[in-house]
LUMVO-907340 format. One record per atom (N, C-alpha, C, CB): x, y, z; residue in three letters; atom name. Coordinates in steps of 0.2 Angstrom, whole numbers, plus 5000, padded with zeros to 4 digits. Glycine has a CB too. Layout:
! LUMVO-907340
X/Y/Z/ALA/CA;
...
END
This chain:
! LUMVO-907340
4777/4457/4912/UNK/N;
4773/4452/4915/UNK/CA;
4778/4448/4920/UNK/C;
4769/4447/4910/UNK/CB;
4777/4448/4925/UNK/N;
4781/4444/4931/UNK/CA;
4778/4434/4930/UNK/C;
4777/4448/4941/UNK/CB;
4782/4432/4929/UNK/N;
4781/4424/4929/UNK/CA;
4785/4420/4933/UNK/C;
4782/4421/4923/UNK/CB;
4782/4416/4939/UNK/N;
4785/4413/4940/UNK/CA;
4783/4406/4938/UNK/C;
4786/4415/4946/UNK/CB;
4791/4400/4939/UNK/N;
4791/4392/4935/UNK/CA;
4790/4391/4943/UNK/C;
4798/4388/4930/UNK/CB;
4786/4384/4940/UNK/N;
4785/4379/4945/UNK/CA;
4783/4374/4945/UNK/C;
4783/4379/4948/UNK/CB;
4786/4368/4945/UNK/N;
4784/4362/4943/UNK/CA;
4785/4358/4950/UNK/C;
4789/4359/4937/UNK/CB;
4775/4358/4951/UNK/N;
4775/4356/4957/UNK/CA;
4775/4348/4959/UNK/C;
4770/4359/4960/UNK/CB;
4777/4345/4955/UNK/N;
4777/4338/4955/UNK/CA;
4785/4334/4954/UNK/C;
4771/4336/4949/UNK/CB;
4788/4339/4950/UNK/N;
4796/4338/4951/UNK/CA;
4800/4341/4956/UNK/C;
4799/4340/4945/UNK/CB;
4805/4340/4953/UNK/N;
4811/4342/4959/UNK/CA;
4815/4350/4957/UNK/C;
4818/4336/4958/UNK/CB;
4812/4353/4952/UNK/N;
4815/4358/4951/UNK/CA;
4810/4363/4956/UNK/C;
4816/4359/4942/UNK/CB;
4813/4368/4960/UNK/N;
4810/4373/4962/UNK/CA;
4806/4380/4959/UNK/C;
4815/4374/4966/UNK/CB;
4802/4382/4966/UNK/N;
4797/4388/4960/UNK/CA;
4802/4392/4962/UNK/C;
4788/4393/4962/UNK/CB;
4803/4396/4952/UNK/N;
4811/4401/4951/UNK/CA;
4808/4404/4947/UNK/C;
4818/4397/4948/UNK/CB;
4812/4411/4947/UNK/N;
4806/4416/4943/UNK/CA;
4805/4421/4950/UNK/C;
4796/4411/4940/UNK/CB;
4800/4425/4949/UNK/N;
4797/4429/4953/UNK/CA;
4800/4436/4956/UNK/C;
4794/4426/4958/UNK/CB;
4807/4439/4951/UNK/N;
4810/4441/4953/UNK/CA;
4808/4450/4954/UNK/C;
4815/4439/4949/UNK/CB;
4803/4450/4951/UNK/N;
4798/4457/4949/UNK/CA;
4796/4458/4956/UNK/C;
4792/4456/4944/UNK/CB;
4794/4453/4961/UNK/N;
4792/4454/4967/UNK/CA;
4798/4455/4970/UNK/C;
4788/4450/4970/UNK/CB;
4801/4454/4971/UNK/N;
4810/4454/4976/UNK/CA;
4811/4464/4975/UNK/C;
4820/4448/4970/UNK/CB;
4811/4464/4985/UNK/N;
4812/4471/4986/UNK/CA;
4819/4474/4982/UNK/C;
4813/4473/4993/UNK/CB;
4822/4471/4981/UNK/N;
4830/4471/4980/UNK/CA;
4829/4473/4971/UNK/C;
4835/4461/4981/UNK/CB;
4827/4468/4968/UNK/N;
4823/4470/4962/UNK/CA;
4820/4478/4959/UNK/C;
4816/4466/4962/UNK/CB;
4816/4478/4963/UNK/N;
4812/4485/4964/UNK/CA;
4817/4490/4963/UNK/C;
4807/4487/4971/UNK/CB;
4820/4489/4970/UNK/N;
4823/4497/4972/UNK/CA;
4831/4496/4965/UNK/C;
4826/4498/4986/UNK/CB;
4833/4490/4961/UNK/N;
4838/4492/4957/UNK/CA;
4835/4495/4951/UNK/C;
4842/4486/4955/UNK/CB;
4829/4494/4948/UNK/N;
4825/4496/4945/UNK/CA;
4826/4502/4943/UNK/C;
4821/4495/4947/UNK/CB;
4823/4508/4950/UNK/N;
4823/4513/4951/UNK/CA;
4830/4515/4950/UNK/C;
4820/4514/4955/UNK/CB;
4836/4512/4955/UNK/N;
4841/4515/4952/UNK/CA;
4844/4515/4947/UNK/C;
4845/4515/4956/UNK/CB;
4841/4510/4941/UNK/N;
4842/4510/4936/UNK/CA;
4840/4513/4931/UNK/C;
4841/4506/4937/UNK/CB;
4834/4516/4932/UNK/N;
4831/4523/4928/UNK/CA;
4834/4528/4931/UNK/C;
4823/4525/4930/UNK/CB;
4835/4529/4937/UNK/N;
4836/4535/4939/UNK/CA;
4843/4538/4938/UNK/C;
4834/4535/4945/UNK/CB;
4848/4533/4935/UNK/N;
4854/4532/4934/UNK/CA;
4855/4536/4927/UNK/C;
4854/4524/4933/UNK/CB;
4852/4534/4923/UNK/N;
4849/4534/4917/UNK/CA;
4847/4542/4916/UNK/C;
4843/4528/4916/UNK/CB;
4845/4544/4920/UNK/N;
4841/4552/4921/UNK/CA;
4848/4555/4923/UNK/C;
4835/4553/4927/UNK/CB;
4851/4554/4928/UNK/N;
4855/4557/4930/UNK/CA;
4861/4559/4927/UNK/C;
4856/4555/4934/UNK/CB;
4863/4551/4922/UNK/N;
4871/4552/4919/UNK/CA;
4869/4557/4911/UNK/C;
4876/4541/4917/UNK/CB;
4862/4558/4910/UNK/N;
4861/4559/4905/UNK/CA;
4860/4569/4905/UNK/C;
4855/4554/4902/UNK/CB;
4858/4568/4912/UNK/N;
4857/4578/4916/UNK/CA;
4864/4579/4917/UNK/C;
4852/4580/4925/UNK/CB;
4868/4578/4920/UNK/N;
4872/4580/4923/UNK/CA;
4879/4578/4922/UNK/C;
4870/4580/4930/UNK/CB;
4880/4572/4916/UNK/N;
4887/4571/4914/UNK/CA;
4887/4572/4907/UNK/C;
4889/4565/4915/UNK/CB;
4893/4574/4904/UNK/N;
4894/4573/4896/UNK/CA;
4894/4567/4894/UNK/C;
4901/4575/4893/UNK/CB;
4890/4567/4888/UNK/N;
4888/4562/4885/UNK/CA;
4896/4557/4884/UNK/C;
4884/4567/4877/UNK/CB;
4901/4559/4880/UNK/N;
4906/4559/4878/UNK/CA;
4910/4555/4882/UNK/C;
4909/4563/4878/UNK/CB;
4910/4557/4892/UNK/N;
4911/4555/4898/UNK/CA;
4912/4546/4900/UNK/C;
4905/4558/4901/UNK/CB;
4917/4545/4899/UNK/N;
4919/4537/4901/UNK/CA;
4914/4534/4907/UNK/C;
4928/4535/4904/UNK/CB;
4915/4540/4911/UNK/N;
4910/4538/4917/UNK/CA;
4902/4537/4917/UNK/C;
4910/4544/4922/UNK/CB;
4901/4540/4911/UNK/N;
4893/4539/4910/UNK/CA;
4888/4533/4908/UNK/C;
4892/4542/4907/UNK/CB;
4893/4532/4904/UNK/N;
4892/4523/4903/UNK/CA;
4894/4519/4905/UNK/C;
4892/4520/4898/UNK/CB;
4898/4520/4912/UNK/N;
4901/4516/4915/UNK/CA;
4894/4515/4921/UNK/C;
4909/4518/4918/UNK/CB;
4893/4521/4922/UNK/N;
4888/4521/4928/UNK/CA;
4879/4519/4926/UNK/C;
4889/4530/4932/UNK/CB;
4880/4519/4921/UNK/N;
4873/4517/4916/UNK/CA;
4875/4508/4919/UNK/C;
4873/4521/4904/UNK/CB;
4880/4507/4914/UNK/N;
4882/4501/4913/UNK/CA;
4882/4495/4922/UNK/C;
4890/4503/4909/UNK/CB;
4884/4497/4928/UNK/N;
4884/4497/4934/UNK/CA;
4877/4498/4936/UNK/C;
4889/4500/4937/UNK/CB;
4874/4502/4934/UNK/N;
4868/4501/4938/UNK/CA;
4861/4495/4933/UNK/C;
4865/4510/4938/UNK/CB;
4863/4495/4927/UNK/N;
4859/4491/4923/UNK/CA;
4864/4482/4925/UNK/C;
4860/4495/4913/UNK/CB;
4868/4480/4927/UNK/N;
4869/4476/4930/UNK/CA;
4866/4475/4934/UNK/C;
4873/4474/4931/UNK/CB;
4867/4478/4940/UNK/N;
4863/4477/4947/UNK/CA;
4854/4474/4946/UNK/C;
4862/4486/4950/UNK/CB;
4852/4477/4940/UNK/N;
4847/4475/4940/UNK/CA;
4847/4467/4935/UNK/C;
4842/4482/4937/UNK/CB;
4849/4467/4930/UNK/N;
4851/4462/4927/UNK/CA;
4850/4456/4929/UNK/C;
4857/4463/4925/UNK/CB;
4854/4458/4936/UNK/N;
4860/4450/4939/UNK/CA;
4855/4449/4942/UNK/C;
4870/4452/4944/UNK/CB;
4851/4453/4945/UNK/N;
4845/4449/4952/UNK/CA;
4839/4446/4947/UNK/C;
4840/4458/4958/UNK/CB;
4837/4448/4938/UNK/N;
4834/4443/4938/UNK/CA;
4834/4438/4935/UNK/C;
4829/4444/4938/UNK/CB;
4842/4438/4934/UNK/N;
4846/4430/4931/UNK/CA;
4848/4424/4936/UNK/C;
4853/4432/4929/UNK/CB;
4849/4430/4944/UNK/N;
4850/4424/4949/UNK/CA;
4842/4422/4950/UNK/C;
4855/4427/4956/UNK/CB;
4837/4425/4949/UNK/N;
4832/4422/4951/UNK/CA;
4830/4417/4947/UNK/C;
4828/4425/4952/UNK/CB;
4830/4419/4939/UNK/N;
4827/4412/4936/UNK/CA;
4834/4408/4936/UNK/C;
4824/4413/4928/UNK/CB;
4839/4407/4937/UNK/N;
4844/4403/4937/UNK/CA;
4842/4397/4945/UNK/C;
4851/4408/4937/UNK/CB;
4841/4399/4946/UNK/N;
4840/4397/4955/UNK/CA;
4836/4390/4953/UNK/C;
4833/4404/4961/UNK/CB;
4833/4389/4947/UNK/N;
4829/4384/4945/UNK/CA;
4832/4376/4946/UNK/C;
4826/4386/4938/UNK/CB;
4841/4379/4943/UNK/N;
4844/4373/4944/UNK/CA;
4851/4374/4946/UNK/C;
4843/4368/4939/UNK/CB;
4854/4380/4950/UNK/N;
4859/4382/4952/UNK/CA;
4860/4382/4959/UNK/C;
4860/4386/4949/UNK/CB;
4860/4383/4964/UNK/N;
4859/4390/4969/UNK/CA;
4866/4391/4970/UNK/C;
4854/4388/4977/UNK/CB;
4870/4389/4968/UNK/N;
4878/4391/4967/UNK/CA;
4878/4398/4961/UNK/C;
4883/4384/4963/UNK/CB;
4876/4397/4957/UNK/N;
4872/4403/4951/UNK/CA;
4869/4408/4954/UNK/C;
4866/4400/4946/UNK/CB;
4863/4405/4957/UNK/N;
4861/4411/4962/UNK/CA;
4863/4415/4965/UNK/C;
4858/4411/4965/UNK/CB;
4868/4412/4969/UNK/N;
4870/4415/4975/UNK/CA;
4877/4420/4971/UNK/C;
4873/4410/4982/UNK/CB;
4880/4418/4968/UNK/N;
4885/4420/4963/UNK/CA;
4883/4428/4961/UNK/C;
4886/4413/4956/UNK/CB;
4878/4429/4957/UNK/N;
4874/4432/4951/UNK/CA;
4874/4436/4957/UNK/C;
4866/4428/4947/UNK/CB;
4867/4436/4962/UNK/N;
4866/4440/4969/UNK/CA;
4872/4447/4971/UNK/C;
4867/4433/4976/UNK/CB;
4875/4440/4972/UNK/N;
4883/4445/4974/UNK/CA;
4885/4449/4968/UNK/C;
4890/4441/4975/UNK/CB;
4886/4450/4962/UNK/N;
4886/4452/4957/UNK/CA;
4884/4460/4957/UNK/C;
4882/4447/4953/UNK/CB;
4875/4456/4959/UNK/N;
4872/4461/4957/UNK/CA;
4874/4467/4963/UNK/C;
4864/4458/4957/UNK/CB;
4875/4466/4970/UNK/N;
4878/4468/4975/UNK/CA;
4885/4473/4974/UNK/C;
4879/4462/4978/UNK/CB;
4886/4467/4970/UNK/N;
4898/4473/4968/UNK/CA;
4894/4478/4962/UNK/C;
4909/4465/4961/UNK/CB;
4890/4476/4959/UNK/N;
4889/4481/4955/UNK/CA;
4885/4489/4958/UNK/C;
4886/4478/4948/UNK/CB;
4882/4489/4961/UNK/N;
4879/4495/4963/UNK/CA;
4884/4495/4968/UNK/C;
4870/4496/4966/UNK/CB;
4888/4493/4971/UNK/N;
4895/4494/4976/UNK/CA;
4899/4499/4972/UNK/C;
4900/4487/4977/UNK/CB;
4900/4498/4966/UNK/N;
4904/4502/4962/UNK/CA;
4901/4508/4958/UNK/C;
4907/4498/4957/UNK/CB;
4894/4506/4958/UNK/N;
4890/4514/4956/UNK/CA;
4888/4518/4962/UNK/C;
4883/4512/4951/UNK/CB;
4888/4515/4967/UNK/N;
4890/4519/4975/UNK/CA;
4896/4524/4974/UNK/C;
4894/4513/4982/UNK/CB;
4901/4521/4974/UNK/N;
4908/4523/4974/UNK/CA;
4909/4531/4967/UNK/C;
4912/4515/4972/UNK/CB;
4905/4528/4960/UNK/N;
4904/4534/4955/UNK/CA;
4900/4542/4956/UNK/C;
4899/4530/4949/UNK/CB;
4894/4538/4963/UNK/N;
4889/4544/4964/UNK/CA;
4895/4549/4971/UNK/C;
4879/4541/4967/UNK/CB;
4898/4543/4975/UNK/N;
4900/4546/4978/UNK/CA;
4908/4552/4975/UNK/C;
4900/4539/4983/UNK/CB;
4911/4548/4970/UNK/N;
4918/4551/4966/UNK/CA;
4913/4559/4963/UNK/C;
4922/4544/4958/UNK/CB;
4908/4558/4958/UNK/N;
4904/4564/4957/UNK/CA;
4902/4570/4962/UNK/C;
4899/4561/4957/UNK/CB;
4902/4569/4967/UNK/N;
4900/4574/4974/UNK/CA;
4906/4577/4977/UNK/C;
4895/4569/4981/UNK/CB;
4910/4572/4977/UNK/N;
4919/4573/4980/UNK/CA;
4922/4579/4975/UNK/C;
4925/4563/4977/UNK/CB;
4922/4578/4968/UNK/N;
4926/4582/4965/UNK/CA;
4923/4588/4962/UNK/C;
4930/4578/4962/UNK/CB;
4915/4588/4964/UNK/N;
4914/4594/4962/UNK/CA;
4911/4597/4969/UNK/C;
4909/4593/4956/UNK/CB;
4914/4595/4975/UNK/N;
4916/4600/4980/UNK/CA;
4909/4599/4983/UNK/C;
4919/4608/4978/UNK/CB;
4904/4595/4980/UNK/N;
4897/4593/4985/UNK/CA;
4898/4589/4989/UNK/C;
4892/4590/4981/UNK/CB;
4892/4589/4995/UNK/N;
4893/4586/4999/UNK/CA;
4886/4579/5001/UNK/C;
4895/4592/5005/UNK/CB;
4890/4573/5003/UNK/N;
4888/4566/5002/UNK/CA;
4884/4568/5009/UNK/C;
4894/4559/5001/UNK/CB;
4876/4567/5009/UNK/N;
4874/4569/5017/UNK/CA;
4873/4564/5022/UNK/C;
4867/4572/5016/UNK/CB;
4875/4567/5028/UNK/N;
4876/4563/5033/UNK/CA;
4869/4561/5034/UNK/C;
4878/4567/5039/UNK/CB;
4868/4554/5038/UNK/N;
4863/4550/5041/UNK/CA;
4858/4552/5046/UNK/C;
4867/4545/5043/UNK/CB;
4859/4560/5047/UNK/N;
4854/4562/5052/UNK/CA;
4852/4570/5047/UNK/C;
4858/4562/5062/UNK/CB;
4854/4569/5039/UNK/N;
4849/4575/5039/UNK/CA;
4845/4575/5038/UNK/C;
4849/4578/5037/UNK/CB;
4841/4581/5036/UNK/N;
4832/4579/5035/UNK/CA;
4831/4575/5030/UNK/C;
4827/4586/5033/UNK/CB;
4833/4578/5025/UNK/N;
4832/4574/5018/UNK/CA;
4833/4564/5016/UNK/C;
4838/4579/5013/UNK/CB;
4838/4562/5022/UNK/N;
4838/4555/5023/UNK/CA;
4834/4553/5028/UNK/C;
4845/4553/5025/UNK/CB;
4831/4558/5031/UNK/N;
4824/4555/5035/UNK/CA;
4817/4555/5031/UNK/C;
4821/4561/5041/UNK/CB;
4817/4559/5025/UNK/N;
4813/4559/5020/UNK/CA;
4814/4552/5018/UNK/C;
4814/4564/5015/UNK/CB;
4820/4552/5015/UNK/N;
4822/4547/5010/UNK/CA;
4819/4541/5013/UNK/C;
4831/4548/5008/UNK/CB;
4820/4539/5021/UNK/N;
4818/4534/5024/UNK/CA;
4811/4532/5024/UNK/C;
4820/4534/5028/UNK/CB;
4807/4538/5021/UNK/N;
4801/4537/5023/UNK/CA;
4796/4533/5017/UNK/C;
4798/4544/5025/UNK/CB;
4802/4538/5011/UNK/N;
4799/4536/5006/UNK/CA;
4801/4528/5005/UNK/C;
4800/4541/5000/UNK/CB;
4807/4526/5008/UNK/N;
4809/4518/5005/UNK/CA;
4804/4513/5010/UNK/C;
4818/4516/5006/UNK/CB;
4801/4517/5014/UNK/N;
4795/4513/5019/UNK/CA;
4788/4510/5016/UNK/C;
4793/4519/5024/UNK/CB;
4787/4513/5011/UNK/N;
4782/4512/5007/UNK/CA;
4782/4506/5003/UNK/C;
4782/4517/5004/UNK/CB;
4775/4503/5004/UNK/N;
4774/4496/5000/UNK/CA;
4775/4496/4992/UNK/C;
4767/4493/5002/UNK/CB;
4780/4494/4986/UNK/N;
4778/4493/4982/UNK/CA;
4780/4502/4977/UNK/C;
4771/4491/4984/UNK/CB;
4785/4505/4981/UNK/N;
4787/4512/4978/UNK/CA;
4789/4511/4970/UNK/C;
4793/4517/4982/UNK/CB;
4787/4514/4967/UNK/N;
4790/4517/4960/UNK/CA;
4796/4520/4960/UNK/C;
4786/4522/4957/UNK/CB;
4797/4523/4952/UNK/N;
4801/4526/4952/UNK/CA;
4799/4534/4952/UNK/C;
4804/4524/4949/UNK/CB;
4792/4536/4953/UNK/N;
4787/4540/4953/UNK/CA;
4789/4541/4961/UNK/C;
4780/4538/4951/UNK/CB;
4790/4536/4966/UNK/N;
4789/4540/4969/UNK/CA;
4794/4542/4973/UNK/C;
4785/4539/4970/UNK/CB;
4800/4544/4969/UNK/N;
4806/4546/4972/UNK/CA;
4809/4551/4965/UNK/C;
4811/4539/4973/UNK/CB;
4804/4551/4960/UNK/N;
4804/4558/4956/UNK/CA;
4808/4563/4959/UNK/C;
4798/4560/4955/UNK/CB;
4803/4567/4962/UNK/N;
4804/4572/4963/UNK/CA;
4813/4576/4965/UNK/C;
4799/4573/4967/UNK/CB;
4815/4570/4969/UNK/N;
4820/4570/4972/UNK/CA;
4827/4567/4966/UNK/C;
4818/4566/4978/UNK/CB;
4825/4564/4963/UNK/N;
4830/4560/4958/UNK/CA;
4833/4566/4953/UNK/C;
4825/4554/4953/UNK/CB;
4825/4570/4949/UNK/N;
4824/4574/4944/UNK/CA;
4825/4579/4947/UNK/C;
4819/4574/4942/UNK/CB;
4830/4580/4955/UNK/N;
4830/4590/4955/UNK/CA;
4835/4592/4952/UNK/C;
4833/4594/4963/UNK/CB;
4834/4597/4952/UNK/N;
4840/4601/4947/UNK/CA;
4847/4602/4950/UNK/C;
4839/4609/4946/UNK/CB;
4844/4601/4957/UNK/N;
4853/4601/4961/UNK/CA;
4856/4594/4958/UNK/C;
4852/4600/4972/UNK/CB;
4859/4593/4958/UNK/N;
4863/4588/4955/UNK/CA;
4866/4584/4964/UNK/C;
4871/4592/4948/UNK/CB;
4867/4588/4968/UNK/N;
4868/4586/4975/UNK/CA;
4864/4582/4979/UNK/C;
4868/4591/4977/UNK/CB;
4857/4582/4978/UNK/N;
4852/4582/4978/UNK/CA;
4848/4575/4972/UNK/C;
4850/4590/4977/UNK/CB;
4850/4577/4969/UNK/N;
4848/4569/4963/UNK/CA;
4852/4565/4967/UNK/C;
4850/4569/4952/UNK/CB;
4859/4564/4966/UNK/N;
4864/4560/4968/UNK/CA;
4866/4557/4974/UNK/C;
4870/4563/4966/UNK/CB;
4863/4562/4981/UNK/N;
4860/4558/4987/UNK/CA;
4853/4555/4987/UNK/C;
4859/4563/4993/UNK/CB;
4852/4556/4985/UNK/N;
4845/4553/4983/UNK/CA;
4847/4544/4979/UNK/C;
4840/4560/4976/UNK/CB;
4849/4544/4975/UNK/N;
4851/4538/4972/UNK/CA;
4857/4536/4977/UNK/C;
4853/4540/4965/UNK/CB;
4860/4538/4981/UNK/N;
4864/4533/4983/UNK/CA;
4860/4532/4990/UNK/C;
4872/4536/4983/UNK/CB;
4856/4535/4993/UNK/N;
4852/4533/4999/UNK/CA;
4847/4526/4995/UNK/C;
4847/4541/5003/UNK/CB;
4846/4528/4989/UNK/N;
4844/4520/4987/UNK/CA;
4848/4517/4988/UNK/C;
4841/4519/4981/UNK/CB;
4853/4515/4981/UNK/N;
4860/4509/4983/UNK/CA;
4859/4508/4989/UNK/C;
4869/4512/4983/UNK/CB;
4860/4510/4994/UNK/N;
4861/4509/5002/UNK/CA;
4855/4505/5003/UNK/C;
4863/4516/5006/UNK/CB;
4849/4506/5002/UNK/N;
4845/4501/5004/UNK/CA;
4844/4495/4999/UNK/C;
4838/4505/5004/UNK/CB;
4846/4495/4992/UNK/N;
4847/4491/4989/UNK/CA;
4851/4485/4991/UNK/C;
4849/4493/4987/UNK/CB;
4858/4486/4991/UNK/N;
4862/4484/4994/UNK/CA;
4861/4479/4999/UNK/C;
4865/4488/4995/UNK/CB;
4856/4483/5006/UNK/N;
4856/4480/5012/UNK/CA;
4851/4474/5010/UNK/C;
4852/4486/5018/UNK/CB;
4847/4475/5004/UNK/N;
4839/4471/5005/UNK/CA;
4845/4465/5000/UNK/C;
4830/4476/5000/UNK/CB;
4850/4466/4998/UNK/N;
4853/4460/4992/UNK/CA;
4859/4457/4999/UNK/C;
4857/4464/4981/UNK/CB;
4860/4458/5002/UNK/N;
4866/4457/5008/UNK/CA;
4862/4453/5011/UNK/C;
4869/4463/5014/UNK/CB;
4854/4454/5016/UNK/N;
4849/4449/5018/UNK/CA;
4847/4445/5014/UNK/C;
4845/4451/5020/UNK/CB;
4847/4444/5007/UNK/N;
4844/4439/5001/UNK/CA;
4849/4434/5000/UNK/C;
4843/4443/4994/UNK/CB;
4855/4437/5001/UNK/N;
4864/4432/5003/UNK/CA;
4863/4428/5007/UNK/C;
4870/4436/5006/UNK/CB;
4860/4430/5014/UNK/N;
4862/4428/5021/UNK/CA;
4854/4423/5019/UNK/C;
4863/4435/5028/UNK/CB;
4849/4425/5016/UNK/N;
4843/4419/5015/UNK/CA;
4845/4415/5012/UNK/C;
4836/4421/5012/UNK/CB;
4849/4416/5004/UNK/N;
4851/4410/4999/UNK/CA;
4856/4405/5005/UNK/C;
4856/4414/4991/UNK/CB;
4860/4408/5008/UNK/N;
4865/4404/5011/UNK/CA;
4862/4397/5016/UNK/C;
4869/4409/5015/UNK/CB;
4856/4399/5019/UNK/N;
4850/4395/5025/UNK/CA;
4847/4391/5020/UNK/C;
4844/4401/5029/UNK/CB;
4845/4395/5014/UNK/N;
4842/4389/5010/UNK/CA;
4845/4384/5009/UNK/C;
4840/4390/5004/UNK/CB;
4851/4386/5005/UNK/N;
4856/4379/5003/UNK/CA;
4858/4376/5009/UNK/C;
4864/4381/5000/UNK/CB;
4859/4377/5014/UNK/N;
4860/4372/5018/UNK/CA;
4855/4367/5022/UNK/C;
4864/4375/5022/UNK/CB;
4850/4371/5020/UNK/N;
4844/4367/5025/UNK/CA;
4839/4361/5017/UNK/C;
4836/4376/5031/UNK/CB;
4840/4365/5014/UNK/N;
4838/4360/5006/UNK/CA;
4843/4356/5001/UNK/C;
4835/4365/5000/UNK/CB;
4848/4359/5001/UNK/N;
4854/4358/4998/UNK/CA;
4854/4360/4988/UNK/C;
4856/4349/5001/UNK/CB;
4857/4358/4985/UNK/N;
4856/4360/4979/UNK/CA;
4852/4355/4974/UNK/C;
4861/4362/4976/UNK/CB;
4855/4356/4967/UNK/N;
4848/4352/4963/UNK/CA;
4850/4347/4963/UNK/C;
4846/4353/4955/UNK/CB;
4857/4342/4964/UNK/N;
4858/4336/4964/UNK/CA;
4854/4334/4970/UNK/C;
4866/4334/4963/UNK/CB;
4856/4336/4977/UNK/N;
4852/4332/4983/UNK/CA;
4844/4333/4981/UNK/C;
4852/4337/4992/UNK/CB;
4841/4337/4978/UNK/N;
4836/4337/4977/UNK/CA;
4832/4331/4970/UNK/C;
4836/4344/4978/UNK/CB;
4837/4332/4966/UNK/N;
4838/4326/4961/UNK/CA;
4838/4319/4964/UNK/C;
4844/4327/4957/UNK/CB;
4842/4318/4969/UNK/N;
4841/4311/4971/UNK/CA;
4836/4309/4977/UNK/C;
4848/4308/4973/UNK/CB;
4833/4318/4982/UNK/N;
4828/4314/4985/UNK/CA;
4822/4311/4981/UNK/C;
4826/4318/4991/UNK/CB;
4822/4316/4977/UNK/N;
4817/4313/4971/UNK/CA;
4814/4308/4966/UNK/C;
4816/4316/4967/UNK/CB;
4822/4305/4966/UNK/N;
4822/4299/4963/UNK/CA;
4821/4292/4968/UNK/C;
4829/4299/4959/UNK/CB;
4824/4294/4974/UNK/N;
4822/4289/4977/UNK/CA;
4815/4290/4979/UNK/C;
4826/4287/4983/UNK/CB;
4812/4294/4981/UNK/N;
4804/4295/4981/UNK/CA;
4801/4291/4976/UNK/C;
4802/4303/4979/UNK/CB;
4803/4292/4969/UNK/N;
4800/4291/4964/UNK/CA;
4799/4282/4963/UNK/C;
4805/4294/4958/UNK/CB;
4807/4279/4967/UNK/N;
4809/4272/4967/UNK/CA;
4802/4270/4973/UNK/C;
4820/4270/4969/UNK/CB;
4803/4273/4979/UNK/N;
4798/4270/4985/UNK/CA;
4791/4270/4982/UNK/C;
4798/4275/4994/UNK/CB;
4787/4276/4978/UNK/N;
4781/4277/4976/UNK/CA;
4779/4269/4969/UNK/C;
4781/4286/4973/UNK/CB;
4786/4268/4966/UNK/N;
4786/4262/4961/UNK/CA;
4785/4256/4967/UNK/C;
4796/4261/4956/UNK/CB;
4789/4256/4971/UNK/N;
4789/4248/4973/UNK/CA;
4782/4247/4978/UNK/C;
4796/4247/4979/UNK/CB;
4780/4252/4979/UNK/N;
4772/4254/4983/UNK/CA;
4765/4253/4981/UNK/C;
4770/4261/4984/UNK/CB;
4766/4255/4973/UNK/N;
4763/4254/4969/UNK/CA;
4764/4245/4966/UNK/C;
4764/4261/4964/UNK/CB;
4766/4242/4968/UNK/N;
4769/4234/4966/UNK/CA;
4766/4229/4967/UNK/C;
4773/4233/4967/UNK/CB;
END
């Protein structure tokens, strides 16, 4: 269940709702898909495997901590955000070290399959159904562009969520400005009422 807080009469902002955030979604997936992959195609044993489980299960983590934290941080938020950002950065880097040393190749930006891949991240509200097919191939070449063409949209949708958190704070400011416009609110609505 997706909950978002809101206390529309105080000063604390609506925080929560991190289940909607595209950024959310598509870590999700690469968080299942993570999960599928390190479990198909790496030894159990493998340091790398629970390193890359571990990096992709932050990524998701951190986006819905910075969200419910946002309630009375946005230093937290923005902090967490980035977090969530270095961590699929470094499980980038795992899918990309994967393809490198087993002599596979990471696919360029004009091949078919990344025109696919665009189509499907075009879609309102995708699963992790619906990048199945492509996650779950047997090619291992083929699962692991697939997941990192996500990262990559990931990434872009938590880089723009950075550059929105940053606008916010500066045009609302954090919980203390917002603590004292409210209190003096609170002081003008006392002396009004008098």
């Amino acid at each position: 269940m997706n909950e978002q807080h809101n206390n529309q009469n105080g000063f604390i902002p609506v925080h929560g709702g991190y289940r909607n955030l595209r950024s959310y979604q598509k870590a999700e997936i690469i968080y299942d898909g993570t999960v599928y992959f390190c479990h198909k195609f790496l030894e159990k044993r493998d340091r790398t495997n629970d390193q890359m489980i571990q990096a992709a299960r932050s990524g998701k983590q951190n986006i819905a901590e910075a969200s419910m934290a946002s309630a009375t941080s946005k230093e937290t938020e923005i902090k967490l955000t980035n977090v969530a950002r270095a961590s699929l950065e470094e499980l980038l880097l795992d899918y990309q070290d994967f393809l490198r040393v087993r002599g596979l190749h990471e696919w360029e930006k004009h091949h078919r399959y990344v025109q696919r891949l665009r189509e499907l991240n075009k879609i309102p509200d995708a699963t992790y159904e619906t990048f199945r097919k492509g996650i779950e191939h047997d090619d291992p070449e083929i699962s692991a562009n697939v997941l990192i063409g996500l990262i990559r949209v990931a990434s872009y949708l938590l880089s723009h969520q950075l550059r929105y958190l940053e606008q916010q704070f500066l045009k609302e400011g954090g919980l203390r400005e917002r603590m004292t416009r409210a209190r003096i609110q609170a002081r003008n609505n006392d002396r009004r009422d008098n």
